[in-house]
C-alpha positions as CSV (number, residue, x, y, z in Angstrom):
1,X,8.7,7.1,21.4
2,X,9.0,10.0,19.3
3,X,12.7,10.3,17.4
4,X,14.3,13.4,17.5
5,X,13.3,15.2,14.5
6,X,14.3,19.0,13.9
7,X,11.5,20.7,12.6
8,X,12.4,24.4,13.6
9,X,16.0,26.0,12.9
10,X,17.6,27.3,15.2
11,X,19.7,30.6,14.2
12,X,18.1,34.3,14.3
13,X,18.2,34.8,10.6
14,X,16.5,30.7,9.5
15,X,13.8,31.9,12.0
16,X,13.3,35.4,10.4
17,X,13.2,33.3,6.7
18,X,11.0,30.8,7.9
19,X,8.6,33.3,9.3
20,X,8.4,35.0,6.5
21,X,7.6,31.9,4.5
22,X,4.8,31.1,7.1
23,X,3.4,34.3,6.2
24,X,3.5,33.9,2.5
25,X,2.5,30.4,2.9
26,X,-1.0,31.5,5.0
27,X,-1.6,34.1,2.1
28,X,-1.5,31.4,-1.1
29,X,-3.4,28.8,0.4
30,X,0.2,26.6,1.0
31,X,0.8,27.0,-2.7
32,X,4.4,27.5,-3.2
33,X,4.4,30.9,-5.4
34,X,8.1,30.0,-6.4
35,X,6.6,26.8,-7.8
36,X,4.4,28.4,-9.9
37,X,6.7,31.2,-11.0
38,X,9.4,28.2,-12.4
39,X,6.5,26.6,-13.9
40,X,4.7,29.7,-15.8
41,X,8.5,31.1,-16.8
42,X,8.8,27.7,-18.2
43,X,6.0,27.9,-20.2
44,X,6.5,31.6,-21.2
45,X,10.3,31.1,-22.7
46,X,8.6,28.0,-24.5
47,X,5.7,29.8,-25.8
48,X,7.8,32.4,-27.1
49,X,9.9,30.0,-29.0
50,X,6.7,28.1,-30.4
51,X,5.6,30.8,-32.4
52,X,4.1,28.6,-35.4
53,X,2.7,26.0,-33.1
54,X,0.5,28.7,-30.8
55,X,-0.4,30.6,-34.3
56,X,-1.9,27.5,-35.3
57,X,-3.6,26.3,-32.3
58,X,-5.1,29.7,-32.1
59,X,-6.1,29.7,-35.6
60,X,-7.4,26.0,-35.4
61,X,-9.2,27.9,-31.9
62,X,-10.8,30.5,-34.3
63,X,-11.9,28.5,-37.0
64,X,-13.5,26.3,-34.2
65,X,-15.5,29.5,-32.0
66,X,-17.3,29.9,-35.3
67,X,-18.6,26.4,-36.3
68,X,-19.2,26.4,-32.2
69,X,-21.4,29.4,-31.7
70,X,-23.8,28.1,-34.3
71,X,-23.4,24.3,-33.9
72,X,-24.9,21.5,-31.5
73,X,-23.4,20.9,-28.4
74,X,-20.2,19.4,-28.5
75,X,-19.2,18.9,-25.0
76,X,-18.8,15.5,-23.7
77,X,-22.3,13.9,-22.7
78,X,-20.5,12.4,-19.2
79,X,-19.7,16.6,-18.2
80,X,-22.3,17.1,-15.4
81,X,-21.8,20.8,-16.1
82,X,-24.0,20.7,-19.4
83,X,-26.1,17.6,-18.2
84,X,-29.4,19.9,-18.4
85,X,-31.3,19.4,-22.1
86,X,-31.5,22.9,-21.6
87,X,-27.8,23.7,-22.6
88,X,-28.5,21.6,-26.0
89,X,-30.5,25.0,-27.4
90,X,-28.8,27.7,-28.6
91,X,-27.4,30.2,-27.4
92,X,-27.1,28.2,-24.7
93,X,-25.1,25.4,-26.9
94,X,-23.0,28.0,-28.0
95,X,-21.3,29.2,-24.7
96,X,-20.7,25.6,-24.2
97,X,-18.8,25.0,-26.9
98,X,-16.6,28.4,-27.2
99,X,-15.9,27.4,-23.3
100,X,-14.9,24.1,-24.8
101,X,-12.6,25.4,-27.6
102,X,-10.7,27.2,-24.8
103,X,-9.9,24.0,-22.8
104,X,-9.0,22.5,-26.4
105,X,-6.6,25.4,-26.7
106,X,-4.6,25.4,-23.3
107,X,-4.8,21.5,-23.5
108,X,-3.1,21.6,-26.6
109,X,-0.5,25.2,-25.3
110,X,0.8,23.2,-22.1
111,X,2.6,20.2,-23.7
112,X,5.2,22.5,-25.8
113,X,8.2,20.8,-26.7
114,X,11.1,21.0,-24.2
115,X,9.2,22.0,-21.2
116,X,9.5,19.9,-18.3
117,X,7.2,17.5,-17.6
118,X,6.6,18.2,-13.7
119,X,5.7,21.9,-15.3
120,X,3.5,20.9,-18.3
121,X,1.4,19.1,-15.2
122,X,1.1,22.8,-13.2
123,X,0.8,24.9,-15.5
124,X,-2.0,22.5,-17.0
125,X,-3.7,22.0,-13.6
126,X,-3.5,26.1,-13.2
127,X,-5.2,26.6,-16.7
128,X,-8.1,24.0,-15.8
129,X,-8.5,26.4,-12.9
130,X,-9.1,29.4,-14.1
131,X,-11.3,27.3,-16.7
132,X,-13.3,26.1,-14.4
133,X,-13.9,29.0,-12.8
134,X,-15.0,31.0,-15.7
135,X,-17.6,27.6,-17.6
136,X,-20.6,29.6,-18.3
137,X,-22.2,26.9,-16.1
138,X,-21.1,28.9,-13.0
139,X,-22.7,32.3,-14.3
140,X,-26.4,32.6,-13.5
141,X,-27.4,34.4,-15.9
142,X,-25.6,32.0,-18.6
143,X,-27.0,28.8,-17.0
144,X,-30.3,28.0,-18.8
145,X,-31.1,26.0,-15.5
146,X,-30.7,28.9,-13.4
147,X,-33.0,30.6,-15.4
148,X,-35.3,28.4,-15.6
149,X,-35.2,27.8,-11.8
150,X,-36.0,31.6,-11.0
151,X,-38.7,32.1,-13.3
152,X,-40.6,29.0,-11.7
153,X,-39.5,29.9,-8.3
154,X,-39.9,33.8,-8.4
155,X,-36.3,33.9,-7.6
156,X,-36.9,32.2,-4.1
157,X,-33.8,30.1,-5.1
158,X,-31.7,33.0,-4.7
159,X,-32.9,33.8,-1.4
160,X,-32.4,30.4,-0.3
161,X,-29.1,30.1,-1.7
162,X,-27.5,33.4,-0.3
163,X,-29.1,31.6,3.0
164,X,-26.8,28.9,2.3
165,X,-23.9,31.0,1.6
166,X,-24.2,33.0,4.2
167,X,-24.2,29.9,6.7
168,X,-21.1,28.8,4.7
169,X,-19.2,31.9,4.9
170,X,-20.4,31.8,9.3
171,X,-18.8,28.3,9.1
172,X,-15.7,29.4,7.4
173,X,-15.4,32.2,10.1
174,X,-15.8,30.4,13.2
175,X,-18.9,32.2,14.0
176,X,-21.2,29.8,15.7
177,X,-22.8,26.8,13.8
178,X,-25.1,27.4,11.0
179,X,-28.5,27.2,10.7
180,X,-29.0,24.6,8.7
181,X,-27.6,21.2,9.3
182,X,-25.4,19.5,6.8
183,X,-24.2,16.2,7.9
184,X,-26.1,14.3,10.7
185,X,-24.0,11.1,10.3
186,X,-22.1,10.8,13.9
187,X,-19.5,8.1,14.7
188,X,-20.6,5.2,16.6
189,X,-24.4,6.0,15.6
190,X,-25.3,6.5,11.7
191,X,-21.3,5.7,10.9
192,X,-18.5,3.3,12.3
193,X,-21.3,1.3,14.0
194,X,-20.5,-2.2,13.5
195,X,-20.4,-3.7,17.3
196,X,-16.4,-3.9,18.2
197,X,-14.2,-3.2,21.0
198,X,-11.3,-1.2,21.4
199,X,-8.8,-4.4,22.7
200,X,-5.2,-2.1,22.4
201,X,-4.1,1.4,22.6
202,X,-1.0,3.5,22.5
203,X,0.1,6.5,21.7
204,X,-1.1,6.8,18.0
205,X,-3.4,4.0,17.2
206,X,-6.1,2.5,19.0
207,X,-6.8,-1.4,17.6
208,X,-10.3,-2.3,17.2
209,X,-11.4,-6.2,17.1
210,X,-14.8,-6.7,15.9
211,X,-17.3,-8.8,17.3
212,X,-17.8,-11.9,15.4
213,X,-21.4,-12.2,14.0
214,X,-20.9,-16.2,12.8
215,X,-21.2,-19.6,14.7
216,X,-17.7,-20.4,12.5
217,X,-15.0,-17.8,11.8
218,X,-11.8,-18.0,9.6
219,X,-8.8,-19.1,11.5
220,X,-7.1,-16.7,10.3
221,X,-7.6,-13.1,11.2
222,X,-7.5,-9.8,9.0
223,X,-5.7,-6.5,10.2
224,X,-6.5,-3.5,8.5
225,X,-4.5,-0.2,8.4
226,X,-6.2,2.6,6.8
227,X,-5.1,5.8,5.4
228,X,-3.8,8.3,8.7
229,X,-4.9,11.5,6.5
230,X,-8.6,10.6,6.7
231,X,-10.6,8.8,9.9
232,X,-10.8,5.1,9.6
233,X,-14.3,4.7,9.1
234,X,-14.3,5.1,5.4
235,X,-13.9,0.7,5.6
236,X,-17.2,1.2,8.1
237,X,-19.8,3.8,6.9
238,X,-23.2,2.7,7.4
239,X,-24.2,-0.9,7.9
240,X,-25.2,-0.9,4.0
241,X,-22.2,0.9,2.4
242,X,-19.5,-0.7,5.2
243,X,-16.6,-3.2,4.4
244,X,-16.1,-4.3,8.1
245,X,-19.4,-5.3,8.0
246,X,-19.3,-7.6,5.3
247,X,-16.3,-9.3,6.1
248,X,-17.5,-9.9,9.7
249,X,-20.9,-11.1,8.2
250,X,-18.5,-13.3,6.6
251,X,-17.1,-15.0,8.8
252,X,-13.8,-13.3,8.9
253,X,-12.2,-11.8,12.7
254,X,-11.3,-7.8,11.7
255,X,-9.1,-5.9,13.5
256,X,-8.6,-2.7,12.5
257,X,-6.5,1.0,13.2
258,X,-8.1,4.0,14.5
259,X,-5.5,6.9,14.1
260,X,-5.1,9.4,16.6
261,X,-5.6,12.6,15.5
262,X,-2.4,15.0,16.6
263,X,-1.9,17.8,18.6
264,X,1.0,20.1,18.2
265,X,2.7,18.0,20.6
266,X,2.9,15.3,18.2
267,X,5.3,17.5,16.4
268,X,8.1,15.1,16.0
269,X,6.3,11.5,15.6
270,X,7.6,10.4,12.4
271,X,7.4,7.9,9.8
272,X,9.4,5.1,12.2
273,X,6.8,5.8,14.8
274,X,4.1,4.9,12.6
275,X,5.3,2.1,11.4
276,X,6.3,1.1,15.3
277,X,3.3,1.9,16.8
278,X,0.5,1.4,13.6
279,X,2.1,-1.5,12.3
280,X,4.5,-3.7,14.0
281,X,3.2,-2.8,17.7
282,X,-0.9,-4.3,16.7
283,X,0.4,-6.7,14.7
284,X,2.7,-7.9,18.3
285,X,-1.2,-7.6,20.0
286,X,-3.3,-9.3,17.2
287,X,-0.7,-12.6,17.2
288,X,-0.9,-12.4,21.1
289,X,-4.6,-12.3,21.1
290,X,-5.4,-15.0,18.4
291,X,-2.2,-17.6,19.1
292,X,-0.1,-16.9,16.7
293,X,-2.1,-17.8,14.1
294,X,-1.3,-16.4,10.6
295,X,-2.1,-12.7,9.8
296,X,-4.1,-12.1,6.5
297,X,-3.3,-8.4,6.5
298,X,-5.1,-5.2,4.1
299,X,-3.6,-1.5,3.6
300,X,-6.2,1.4,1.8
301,X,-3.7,4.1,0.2
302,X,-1.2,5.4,2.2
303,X,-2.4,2.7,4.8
304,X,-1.4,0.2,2.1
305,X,2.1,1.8,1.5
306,X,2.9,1.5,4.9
307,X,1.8,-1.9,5.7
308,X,3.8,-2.6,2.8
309,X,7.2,-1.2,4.6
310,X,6.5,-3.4,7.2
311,X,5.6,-6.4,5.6
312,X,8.7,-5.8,3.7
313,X,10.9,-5.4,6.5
314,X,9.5,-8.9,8.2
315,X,10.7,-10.6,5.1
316,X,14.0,-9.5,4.6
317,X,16.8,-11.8,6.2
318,X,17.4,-9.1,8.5
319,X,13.9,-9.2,9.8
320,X,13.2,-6.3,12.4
321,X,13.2,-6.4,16.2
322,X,9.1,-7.0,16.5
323,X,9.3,-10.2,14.4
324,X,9.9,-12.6,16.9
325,X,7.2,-11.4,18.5
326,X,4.9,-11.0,15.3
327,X,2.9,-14.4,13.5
328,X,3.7,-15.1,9.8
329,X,2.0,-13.1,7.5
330,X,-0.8,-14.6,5.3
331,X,-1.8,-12.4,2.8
332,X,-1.4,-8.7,2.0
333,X,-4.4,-6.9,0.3
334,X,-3.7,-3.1,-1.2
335,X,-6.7,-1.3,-1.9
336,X,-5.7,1.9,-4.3
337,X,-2.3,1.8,-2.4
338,X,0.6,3.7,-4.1
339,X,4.2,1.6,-3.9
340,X,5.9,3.5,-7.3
341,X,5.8,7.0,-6.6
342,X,7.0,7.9,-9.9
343,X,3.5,9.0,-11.2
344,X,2.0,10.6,-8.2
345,X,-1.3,11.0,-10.3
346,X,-2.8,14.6,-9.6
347,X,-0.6,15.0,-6.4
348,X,1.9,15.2,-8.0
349,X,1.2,18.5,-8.8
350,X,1.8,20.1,-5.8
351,X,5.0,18.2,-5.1
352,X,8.0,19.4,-5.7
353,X,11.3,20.8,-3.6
354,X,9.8,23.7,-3.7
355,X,6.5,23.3,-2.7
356,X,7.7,20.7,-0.1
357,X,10.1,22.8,1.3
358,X,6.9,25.7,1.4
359,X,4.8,23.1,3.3
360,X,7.6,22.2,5.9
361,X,7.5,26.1,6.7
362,X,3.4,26.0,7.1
363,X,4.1,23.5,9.6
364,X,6.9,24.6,11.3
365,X,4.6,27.8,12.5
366,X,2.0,24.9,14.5
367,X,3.7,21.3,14.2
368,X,1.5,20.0,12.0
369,X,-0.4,20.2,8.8
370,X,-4.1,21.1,9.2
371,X,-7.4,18.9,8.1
372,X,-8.2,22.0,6.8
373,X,-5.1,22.7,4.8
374,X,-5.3,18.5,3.5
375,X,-9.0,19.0,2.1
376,X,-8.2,21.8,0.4
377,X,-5.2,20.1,-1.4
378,X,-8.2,17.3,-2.7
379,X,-10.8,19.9,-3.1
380,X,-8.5,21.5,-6.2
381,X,-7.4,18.5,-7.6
382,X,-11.7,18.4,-8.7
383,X,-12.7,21.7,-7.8
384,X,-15.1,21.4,-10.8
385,X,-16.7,18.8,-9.0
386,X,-16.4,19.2,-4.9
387,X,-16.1,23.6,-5.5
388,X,-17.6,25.3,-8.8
389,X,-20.8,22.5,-9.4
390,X,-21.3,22.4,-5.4
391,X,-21.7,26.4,-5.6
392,X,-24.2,26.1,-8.3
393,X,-26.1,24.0,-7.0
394,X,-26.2,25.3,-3.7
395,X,-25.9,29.2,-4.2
396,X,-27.5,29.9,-7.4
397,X,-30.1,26.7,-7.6
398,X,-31.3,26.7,-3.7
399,X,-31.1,23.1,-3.7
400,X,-29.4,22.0,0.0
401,X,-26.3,19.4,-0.4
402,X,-27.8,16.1,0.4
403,X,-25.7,14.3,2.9
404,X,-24.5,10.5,2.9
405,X,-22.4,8.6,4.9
406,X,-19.1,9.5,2.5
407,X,-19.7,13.0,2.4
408,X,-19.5,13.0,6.3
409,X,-16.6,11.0,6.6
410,X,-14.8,13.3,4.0
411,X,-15.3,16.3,6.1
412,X,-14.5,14.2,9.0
413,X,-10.5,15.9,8.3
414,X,-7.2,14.5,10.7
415,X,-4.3,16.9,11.4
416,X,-0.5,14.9,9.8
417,X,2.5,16.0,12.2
418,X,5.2,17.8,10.5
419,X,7.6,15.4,11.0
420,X,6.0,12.4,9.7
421,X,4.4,14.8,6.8
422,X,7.8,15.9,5.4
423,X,9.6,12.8,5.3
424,X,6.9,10.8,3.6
425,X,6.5,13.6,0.9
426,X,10.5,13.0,0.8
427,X,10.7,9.6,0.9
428,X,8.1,8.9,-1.5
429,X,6.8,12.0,-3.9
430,X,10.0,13.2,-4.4
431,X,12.4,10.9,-4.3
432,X,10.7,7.6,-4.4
433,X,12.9,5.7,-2.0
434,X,10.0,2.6,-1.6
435,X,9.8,1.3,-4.9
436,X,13.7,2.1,-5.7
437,X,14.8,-0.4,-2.8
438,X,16.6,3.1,-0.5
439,X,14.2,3.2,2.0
440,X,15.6,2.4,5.3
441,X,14.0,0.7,8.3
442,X,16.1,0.5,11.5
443,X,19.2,1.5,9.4
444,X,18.7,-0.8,6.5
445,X,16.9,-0.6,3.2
446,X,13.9,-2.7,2.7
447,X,12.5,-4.5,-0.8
448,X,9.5,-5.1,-2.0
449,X,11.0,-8.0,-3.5
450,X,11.4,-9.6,-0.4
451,X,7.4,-10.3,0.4
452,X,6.4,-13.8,-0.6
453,X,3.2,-13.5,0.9
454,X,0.3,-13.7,-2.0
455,X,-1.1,-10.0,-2.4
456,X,-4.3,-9.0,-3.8
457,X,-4.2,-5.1,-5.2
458,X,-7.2,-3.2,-6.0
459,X,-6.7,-0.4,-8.2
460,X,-9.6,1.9,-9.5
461,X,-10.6,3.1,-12.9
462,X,-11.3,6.9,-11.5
463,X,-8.2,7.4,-8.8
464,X,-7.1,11.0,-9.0
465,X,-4.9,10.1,-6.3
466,X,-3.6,6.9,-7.0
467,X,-3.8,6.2,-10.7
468,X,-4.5,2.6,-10.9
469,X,-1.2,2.5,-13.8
470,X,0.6,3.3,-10.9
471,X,-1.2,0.6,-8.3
472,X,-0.7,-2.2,-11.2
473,X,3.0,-1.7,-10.6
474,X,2.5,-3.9,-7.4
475,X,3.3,-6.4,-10.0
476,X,6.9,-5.3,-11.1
477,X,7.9,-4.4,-7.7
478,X,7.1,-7.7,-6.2
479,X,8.3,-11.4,-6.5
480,X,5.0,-13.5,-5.4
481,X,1.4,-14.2,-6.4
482,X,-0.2,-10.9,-7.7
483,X,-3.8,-11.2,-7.8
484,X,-4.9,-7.2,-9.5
485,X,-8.2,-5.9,-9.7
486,X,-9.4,-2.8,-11.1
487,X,-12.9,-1.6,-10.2
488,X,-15.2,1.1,-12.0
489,X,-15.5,3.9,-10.0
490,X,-13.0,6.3,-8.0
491,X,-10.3,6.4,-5.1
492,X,-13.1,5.9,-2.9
493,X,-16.8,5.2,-4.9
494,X,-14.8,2.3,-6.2
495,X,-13.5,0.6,-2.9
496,X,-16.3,1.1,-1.1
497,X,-18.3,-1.1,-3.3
498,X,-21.1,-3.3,-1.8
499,X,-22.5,-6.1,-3.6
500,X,-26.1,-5.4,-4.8
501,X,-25.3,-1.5,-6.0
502,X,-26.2,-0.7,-9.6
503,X,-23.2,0.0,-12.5
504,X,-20.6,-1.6,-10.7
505,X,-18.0,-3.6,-12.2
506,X,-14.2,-5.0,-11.9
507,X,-11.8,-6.2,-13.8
508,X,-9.8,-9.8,-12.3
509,X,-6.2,-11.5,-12.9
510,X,-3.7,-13.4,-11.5
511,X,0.2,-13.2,-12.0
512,X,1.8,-16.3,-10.8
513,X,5.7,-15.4,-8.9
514,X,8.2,-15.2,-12.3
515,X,5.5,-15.3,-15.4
516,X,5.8,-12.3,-17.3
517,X,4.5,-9.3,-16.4
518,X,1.9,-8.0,-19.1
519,X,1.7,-3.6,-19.8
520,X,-1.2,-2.1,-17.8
521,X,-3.1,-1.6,-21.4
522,X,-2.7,-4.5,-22.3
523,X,-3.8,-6.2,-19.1
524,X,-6.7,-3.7,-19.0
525,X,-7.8,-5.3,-22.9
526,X,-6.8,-8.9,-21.8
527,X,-9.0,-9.1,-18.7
528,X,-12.5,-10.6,-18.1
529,X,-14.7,-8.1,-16.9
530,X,-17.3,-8.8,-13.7
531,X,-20.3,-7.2,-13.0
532,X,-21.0,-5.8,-9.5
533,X,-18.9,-5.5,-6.4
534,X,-15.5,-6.7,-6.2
535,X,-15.7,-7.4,-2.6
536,X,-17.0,-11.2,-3.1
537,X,-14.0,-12.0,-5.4
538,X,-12.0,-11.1,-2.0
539,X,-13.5,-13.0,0.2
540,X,-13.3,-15.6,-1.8
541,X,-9.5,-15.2,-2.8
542,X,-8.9,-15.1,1.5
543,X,-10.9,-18.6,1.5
544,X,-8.3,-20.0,-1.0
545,X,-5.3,-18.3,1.3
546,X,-6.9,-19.8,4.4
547,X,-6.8,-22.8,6.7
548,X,-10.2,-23.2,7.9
549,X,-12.0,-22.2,10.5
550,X,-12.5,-22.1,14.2
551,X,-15.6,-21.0,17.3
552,X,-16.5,-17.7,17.2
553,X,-16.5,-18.4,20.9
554,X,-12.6,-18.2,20.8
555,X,-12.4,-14.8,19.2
556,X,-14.6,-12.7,21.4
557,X,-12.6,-9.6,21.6
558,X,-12.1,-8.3,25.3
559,X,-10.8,-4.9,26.4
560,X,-11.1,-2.1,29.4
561,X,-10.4,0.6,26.9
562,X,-14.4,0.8,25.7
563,X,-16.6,-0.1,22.9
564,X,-16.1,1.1,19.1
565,X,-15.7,3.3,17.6
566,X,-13.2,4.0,20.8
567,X,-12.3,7.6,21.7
568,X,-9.3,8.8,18.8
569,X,-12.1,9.3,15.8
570,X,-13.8,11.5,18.1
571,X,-11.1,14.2,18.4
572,X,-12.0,17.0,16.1
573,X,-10.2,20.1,15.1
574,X,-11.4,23.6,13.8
575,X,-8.1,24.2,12.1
């Protein structure tokens, strides 16, 4: 059950502060205004004392705007901003490149000597903003492919893309549901279709065992706890781009978590409950259901960092309640899970007492933290790519989005309950208690050093979220078999990565318990590189860490709670 967990204070004058917050909060987008004033003041008293430093940057910036505005293009060819041959002619070449000189210039004005770190990072991330916003890619009449486009078109591209806005904005409103259809992948239908049945419930997870599709499956099972800040389905898109699927088709038994999605009710769930009731609890059920058998088990982002708690807190000496009633743990696989919080990657950003402390006041006002309010936190992180080139495309090209499975699950968005939201933002982003052996689990601290269980950690080349420098340190923070991997691609292009699709490739070692650990550049430069999808390579490292197999006819899941997807990914919010 939920622990009692104050979220709201309870004298006249904390109520009239916290309002107030709540009303500054819902007019900044839950950006913490004092965070950016300490950041921009820190900048400003810097700048002022860099007097010779910003006269030659802005010199170096002049001298530059003039070989620019006559040269080539000098962008990078990988910017999809500029990817039109178009922009290679002049004078479209030319606003390229003085846009370009400007990025060079803040890049070079943010990292003044003596500024803190944490405020080099916002007052960076606020400069590639407004940058952003103002590429000459995003103005019409600057775009050479706009151009082009409404000559051809007679400037029906226009028309069709103030159609598109127009349902946009209708969306954004709550005014009915637009016209034109954007994403026809449904749960259960085009998505989270592989045949399962919902064998456990409780009051935040519902566990999922999937139907085996082999004569011969391993004995060993695999229990998979995805990320609570997105649906679960991201491991099970469509049949062709799903993870379940393939391990299934390999002979493995998958359970897997389907997080509820909370109601203001929910207020006070915490961390301990989901660890309880989305760890422990389905691990009690899956060693019930398979006898005791051992449990290979798998964690995707913050999924990972929690199963990592618990798997943690089985180890130690003083193991937790659950663990007599809880089978030996096999294996434990991290896909682009965080453990060391100490470079939060582009997160990290928004973190900080103050912005956490603006966040808790958000909440306070409905008990949770919105889907809406979580996307928009990714959507700036690459607002060049998920805002400013969406807009083009759509608004000023008249070319629809085209839909896939990943777009669908992304705007699929899960409310986080205030508890549980501000003490893992604690915990970890601020005071990274996890990888510093202080967090606490029934009132003692767990370590990471404590798991002997082999791991395999994925970490990808791309993460904004979880840099995969800061997934390698799986390997310092642990005392056993460290198989790392790190896959082309991004946070989530790189995990979901089936074998047969094009320009895919990972990178493979294993650290033995005790050998020296190796810097992540110089692993990066010391390890083979594979072509294609990673996901064979862990299949076959769970062969290795297996015992053989068993029927299938053992492992038919049975239930009375319904088939999968079940009934918690369902439950959508407007908010």
């Amino acid at each position: 059950m939920p622990h009692p967990v104050e979220v709201e204070p309870c004298d006249m004058a904390s109520r009239l502060d916290r309002r107030l917050q709540v009303a500054w909060a819902l007019s900044t987008a839950g950006l913490s205004p004092i965070s950016l004033a300490l950041a921009m003041t820190d900048w400003y008293f810097h700048a002022l004392g860099s007097p010779g430093a910003l006269t030659q940057h802005t010199v170096d910036q002049w001298t530059q705007s003039i070989a620019a505005f006559s040269g080539k293009l000098q962008v990078p060819p990988s910017d999809p901003r500029y990817a039109d041959p178009a922009w290679q002619t002049w004078p479209f070449s030319a606003f390229a490149n003085l846009h370009r000189v400007h990025e060079n210039w803040w890049q070079c004005t943010t990292n003044l000597r003596g500024m803190e770190h944490h405020h080099q990072e916002v007052v960076s991330f606020l400069a590639r903003q407004w940058l952003d916003m103002l590429s000459p890619s995003n103005c019409p009449w600057l775009n050479p492919a706009v151009l082009h486009t409404t000559r051809e078109t007679g400037g029906l591209n226009l028309v069709q893309g103030l159609a598109y806005a127009m349902d946009d904005w209708e969306k954004g409103q709550g005014l009915g549901t637009p016209s034109i259809p954007r994403n026809p992948y449904r749960p259960g239908i085009e998505v989270a279709c592989t045949p399962g049945v919902v064998v456990h419930r409780n009051h935040l997870v519902e566990l999922i065992q999937y139907t085996p599709r082999t004569a011969q499956v391993q004995r060993e099972p695999i229990f998979i706890v995805p990320s609570w800040i997105m649906k679960f389905y991201i491991l099970d898109l469509s049949p062709n781009n799903s993870l379940v699927k393939y391990l299934v088709s390999q002979g493995h038994t998958v359970f897997i978590l389907s997080w509820r999605n909370p109601d203001a009710s929910d207020a006070l769930l915490d961390m301990q409950d989901y660890l309880e009731l989305g760890v422990f609890n389905p691990l009690a059920e899956i060693t019930q259901r398979t006898g005791g058998v051992p449990i290979h088990t798998m964690g995707y982002c913050l999924g990972g960092t929690l199963l990592s708690i618990g798997v943690s807190a089985l180890a130690r000496p003083q193991a937790v309640q659950e663990a007599q009633h809880i089978a030996p743990i096999a294996s434990m696989s991290l896909l682009a899970a965080q453990l060391d919080f100490h470079d939060a990657g582009e997160l990290g950003v928004f973190l900080d007492e103050a912005q956490v402390s603006f966040l808790e006041d958000l909440m306070s006002e409905k008990g949770y933290l919105s889907g809406k309010q979580m996307a928009n936190s990714f959507e700036y992180l690459r607002a060049r790519d998920l805002f400013w080139s969406a807009h083009v495309r759509e608004y000023w090209l008249g070319k629809p989005e085209v839909p896939n499975d990943l777009m669908a699950w992304n705007a699929d968005v899960t409310r986080m309950p205030a508890a549980m939201h501000s003490q893992y933002l604690h915990a970890f982003y601020l005071h990274n208690a996890l990888a510093e052996g202080r967090y606490e689990v029934e009132g003692e601290p767990v370590s990471l050093g404590d798991i002997r269980a082999p791991i395999f950690a994925v970490g990808t080349v791309r993460d904004h979220v979880t840099p995969w420098m800061s997934a390698y340190q799986v390997m310092r923070l642990t005392a056993t078999e460290v198989t790392f991997v790190l896959a082309s691609g991004g946070h989530n292009v790189g995990v979901i990565s089936p074998p047969g699709v094009a320009n895919r490739s990972y990178q493979q070692l294993t650290t033995q318990a005790g050998a020296h650990i190796e810097s992540p550049a110089t692993w990066q430069h010391t390890a083979p590189t594979t072509a294609g999808s990673w996901w064979p390579a862990w299949h076959d490292w769970l062969m290795a860490h297996s015992s053989g197999s068993v029927p299938a006819s053992t492992r038919q899941p049975t239930t009375s709670w319904g088939p999968a997807p079940g009934d918690y990914v369902m439950v959508r919010y407007d908010d």
